[in-house]
N, C-alpha and C positions, 0 to 999 in steps of 0.2 A: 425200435432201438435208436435210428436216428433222430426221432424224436425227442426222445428221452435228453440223448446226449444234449442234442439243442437247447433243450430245456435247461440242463444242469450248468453247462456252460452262461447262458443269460444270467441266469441265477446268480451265479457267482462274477461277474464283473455286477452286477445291480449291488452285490453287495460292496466289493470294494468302492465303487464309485459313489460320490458326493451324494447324496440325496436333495435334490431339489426343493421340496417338499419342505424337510426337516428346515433345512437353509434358511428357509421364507418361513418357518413356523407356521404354515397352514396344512387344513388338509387333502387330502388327496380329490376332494371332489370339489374342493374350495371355489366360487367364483370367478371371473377376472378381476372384479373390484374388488374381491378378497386379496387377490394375488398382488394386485397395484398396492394396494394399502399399507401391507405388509410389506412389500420393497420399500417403500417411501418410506417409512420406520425404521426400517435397517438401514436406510440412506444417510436418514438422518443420524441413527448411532453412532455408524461408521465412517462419518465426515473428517477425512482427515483434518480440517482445522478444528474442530472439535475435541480432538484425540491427540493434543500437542506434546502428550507422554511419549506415546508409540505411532507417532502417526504412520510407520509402515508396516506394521501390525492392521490398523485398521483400514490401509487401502486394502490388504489383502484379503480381508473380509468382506469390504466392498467388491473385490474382483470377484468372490465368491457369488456374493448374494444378486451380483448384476448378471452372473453368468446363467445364473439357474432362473433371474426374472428373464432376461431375452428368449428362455427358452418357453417357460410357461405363459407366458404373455399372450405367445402366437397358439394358437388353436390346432395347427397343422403341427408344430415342432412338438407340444405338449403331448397331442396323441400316438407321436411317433417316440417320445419318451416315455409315455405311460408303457408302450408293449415291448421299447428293449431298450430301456433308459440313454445314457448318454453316450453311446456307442453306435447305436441305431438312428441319432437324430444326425449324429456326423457320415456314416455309413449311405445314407439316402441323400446327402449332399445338401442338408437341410440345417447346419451346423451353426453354432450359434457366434456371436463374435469373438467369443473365444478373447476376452479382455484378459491383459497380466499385469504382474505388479510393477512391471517395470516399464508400462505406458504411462503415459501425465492424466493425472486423475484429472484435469481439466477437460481433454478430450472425451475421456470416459464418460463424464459426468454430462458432457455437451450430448453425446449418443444419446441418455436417458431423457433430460430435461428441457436439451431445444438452447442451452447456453454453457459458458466456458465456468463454470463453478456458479453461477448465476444467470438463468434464461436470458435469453438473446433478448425477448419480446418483453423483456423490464429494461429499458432504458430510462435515462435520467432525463426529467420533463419538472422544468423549474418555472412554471408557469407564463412563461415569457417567449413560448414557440418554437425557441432553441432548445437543440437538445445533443449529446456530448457524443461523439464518436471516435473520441481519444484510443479505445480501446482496453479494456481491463476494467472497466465499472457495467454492472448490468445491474442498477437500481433504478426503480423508478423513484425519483426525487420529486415527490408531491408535496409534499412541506413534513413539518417536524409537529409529534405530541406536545401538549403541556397540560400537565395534573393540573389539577385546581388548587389542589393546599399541599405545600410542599412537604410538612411533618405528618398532615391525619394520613387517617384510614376511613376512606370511605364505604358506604352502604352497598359491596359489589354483590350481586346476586350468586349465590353459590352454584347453581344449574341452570342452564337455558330452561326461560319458562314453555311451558306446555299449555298450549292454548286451551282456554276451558267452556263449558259451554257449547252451543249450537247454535251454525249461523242461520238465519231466515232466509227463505229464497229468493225476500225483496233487495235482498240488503248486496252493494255491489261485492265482488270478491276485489279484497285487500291486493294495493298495487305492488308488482315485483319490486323487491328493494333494489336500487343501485348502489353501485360503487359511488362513495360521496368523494373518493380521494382521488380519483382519474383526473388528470391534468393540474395537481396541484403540486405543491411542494412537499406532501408527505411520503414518505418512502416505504414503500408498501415490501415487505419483506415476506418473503416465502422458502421453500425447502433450495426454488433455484437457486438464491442467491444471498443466504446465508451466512455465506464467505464473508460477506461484508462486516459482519458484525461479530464474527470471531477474530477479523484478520486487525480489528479495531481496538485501538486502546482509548479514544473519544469518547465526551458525553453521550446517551443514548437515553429519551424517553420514549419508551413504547406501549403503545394502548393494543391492547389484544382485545378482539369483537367478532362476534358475529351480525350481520344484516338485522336480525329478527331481535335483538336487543332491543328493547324499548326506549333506551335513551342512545343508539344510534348514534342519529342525525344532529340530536345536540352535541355530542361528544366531539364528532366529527368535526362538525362546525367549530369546533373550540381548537381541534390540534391542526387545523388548516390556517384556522389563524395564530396559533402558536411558532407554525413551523415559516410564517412569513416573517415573524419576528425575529426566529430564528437565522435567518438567512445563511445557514448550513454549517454557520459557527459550534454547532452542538447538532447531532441527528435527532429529528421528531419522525417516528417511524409507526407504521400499523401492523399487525398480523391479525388476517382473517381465521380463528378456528375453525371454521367451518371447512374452508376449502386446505388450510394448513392443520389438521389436526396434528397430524404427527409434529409436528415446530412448536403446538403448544403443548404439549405431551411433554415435550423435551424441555421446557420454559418448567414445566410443573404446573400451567396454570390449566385446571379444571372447567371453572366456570368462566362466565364473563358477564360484564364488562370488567377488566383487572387495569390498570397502569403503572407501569413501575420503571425507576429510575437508573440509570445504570452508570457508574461514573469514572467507567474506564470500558465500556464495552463489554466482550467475551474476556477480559482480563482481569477483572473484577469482581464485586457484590452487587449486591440490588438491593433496593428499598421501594416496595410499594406504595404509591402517593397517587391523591384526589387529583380531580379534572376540573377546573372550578372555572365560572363565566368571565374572573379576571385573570389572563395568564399571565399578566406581565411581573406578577411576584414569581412564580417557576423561571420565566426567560432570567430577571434579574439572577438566579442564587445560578444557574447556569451560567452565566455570562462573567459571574463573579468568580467561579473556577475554571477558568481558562485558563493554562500556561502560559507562562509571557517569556518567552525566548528573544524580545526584543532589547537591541541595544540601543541607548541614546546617545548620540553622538552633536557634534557641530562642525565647525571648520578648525577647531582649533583640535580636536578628537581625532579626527577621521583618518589619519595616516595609520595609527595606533589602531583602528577599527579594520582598514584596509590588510592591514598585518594579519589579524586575528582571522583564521580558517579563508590562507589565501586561496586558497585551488577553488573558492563556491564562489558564484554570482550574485550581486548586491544586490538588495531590493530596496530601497531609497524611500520613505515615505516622507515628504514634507509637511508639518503643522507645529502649532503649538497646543501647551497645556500635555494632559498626559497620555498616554497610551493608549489610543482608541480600542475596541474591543477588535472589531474586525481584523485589527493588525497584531495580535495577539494570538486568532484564530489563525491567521497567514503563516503567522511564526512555528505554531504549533504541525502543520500539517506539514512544512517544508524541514522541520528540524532538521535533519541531519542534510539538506540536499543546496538549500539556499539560505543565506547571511542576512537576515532583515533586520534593517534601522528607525528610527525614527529621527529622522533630522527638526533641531531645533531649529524652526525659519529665519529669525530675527539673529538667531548665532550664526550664522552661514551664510553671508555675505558670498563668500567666494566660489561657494560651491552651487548655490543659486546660479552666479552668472556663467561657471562652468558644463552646466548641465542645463541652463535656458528654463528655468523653475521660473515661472511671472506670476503665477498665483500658487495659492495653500487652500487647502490643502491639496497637493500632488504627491505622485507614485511615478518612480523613475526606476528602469534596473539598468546597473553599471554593471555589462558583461567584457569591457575591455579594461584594464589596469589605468590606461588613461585615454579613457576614451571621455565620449560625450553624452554616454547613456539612451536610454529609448526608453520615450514617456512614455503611459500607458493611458488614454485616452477614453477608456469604457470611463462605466459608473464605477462608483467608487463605494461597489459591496463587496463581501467577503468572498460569497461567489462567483462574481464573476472575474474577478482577481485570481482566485486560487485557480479556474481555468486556464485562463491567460497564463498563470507562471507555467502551467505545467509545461509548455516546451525548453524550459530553463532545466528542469528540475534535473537531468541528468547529463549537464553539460559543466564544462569548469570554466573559470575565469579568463580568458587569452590576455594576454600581453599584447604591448604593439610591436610589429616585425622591426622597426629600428629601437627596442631596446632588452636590455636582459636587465633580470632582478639583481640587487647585490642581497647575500646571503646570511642576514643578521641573527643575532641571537633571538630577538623577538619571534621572529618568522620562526626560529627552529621548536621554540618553546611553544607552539600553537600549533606545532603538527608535521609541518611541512620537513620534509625528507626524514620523516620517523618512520617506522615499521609499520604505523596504520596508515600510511599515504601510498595510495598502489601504482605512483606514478614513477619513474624514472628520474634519477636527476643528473644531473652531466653540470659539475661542479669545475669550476675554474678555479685553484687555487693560486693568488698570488700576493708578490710581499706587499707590492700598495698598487696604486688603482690604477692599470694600465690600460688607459687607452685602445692601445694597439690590439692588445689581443681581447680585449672585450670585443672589440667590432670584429674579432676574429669569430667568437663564441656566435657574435650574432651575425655573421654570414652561416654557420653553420646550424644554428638549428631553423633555420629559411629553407632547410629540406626535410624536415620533420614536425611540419605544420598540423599533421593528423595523427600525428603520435602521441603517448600518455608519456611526454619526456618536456620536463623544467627544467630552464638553463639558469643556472646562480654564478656568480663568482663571488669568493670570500678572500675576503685580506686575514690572512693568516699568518700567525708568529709563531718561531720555533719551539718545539716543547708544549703546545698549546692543546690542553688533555681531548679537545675535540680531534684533532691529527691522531691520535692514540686509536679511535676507530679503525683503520688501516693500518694495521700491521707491517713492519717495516717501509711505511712512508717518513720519509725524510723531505722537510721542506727546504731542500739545498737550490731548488729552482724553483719555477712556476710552472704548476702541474695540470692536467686533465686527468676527474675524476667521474667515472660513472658508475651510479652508486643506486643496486637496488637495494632498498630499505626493506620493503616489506621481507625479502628473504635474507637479507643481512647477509648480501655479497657486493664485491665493487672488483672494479679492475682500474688502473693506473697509465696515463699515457703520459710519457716526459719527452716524447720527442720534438723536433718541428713543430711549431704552433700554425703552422700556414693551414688554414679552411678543409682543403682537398684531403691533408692527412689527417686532420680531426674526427671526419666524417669518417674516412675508412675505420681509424679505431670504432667509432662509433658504433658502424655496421655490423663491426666483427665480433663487438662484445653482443649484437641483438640477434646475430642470426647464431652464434653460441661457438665459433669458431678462436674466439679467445678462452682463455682460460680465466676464471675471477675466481677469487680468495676469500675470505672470512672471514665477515667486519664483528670488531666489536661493540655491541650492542652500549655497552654498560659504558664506557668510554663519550660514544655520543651523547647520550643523557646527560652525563655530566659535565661536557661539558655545554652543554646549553646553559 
């Protein structure tokens, strides 16, 4: 009887509880290499960048399928689920990680595959013995593909061939293929680190192969020297089918050798194109769709430039003639984070001798308002520039501690203290340009050096529709305004203009102990 019972009871939580099995689509007596196969499929289904619909729908399915792989995996946890499913694998203290949706799919994914969305043991290797450990890239950077004809279709074999015939026992056995892309510049892409290429809106050519392809080695040769061309200005990328089935599964592509082009990444279409022995017509039509986010500027420009998206760090490039590609490629990757120029040399007399520019072409970034800049001294490729900025890329412009911006309509028309600027501003209003309490302003913000807080002062006239922002301001004196944009509140200081009580106001609107009001949005706009 108590048998029985035991039985019934098993019975019934097996039934409520997930099926394992079902989960992974395998069956019950499935392999482990069955069982791996199948996860890495669902891995890949369920990739949250992949699934940029629903992407918390498809972690959940990942928490699902990675729950029920940890468990089938292990041979010990499998047979303790075979006899009382997942009750009994937690019951004997053998329980599985038990992942939820509301962990960072990064860790999760790091459990399975050995990296943070992309294997640890894919790092980036740009043929030159350095290699990056910035953090947040896990590609091996061996160079980049290039088709051979960038409109055909070429002769791709539909199915890996099948060796035919009988070998003689004279005859030596055929040597293990290698990896022809190990230590190159082509970027070997796998289920690890996949991420890369959905998280990407960049050119992408990628050759999909297996080893045992008969044209291999040529091919290979060809996208190793494509992707040195490339100098990272556009990805030339590989995937092994063999060892990535499931990644080409997902591609759609069946057979191999395929190459095909991709002209926005995972955000895009593709078009399939040949591999030909001359790349430099692919590099060209690639090089030729680069975005150019670069502004020209000279000495008579550059105030106007300086204006334009003040809060980002200048990247200075001096030459003539027009827009190298590499700085087009610079432009493109920093969009939203850094301000890149192209300074006309011979027009920049002044700015040359302010910044110590003695030859052209040079690369200078202006991280101070009026500072003197920091040359950049490497070589003068795409990659290794785009390295270099990256300690820029998520820092803003400083000012120098003896001075404060005055608050133009320019500057407002480009961003600065609008709703999409997430800084602080502590706004000096006064009727003309006084001295005194400027260098009041700038004692005071000498103690918010590490804060996301701009100090402006604006010469302000009464009735003036940008005052309209602030609801019952009146500009009958010279006022202190701290004015958060992004939420469209501000608060008003009109007392004492001495340092000591500025700051206090200061502190009381940031630690929330002031009361702030509700700007008008529509107001500001117009009147910029």
């Amino acid at each position: 009887m108590c048998l029985r019972i035991w039985y019934l009871s098993t019975l019934f939580i097996l039934v409520l509880a997930e099926d394992y099995y079902k989960l992974l689509g395998v069956r019950r007596d499935a392999s482990q290499d069955e069982i791996r196969k199948a996860f890495r499929k669902l891995a890949m289904k369920y990739h949250p960048d992949k699934n940029k619909g629903d992407p918390e729908k498809a972690k959940q399915m990942f928490v699902k399928v990675g729950n029920a792989y940890e468990v089938l995996n292990d041979p010990e946890k499998r047979k303790l689920y075979d006899l009382g499913g997942e009750e009994a694998v937690k019951n004997q203290g053998a329980g599985n990680a038990q992942w939820s949706a509301g962990m960072d799919f990064g860790d999760m994914f790091s459990s399975f595959f050995g990296g943070r969305g992309g294997g640890s043991h894919h790092q980036f290797h740009f043929g030159d013995g350095h290699h990056d450990s910035s953090g947040g890239n896990f590609f091996s950077f061996s160079g980049f593909d290039d088709p051979e004809d960038m409109f055909g279709f070429g002769d791709f074999s539909k199915r890996r061939q099948k060796s035919r015939g009988h070998h003689n026992s004279y005859r030596e056995k055929p040597k293990r293929p290698t990896n022809l892309f190990e230590d190159t510049r082509v970027m070997e892409i796998a289920l690890e680190n996949i991420s890369r290429f959905y998280q990407s809106t960049q050119q992408w050519i990628i050759y999909f192969y297996t080893m045992k392809d008969k044209s291999y080695s040529k091919m290979a040769s060809r996208l190793v020297k494509l992707a040195e061309m490339a100098d990272e200005m556009y990805f030339v990328a590989s995937i092994n089918c063999k060892s990535s089935e499931e990644v080409c599964e997902e591609f759609g592509v069946d057979g191999t050798p395929r190459v095909f082009y991709f002209e926005q990444g995972g955000a895009g279409g593709r078009k399939e194109i040949n591999l030909n022995d001359d790349v430099s017509p692919l590099h060209r039509m690639a090089v030729g769709k680069l975005p150019n986010y670069v502004d020209t500027i000279d000495d008579e420009s550059f105030e106007k430039f300086m204006d334009r998206h003040p809060e980002r760090i200048k990247v200075l490039y001096f030459a003539e003639g027009k827009v190298p590609d590499l700085l087009k490629a610079v432009s493109g990757e920093y969009k939203d984070q850094l301000h890149v120029a192209l300074v006309r040399a011979n027009g920049s007399p002044k700015l040359k001798r302010r910044l110590n520019v003695n030859a052209v072409p040079s690369l200078v970034v202006l991280d101070e308002i009026e500072g003197s800049g920091v040359k950049y001294e490497g070589e003068l490729k795409k990659g290794r520039i785009t390295r270099y900025l990256m300690r820029y890329r998520n820092k803003t412009m400083k000012t120098k501690s003896n001075q404060v911006r005055q608050l133009t309509k320019e500057l407002l028309a480009h961003g600065t203290c609008n709703p999409e600027d997430k800084q602080l501003c502590l706004i000096l209003f006064v009727h003309s340009n006084t001295d005194q309490l400027i260098n009041t302003l700038d004692a005071v913000k000498e103690n918010y050096v590490h804060d996301n807080i701009n100090f402006y002062y604006y010469i302000a006239k009464e009735g003036e529709e940008l005052l309209k922002t602030f609801p019952d301001f009146a500009m009958d004196r010279d006022k202190f305004v701290v004015y958060k944009a992004f939420r469209q509140k501000y608060a008003v200081y009109s007392g004492e203009g001495t340092a000591g009580q500025v700051k206090e106001f200061v502190d009381s609107v940031l630690s929330g102990e002031r009361a702030t009001h509700k700007a008008h949005r529509e107001h500001f706009i117009i009147g910029m």
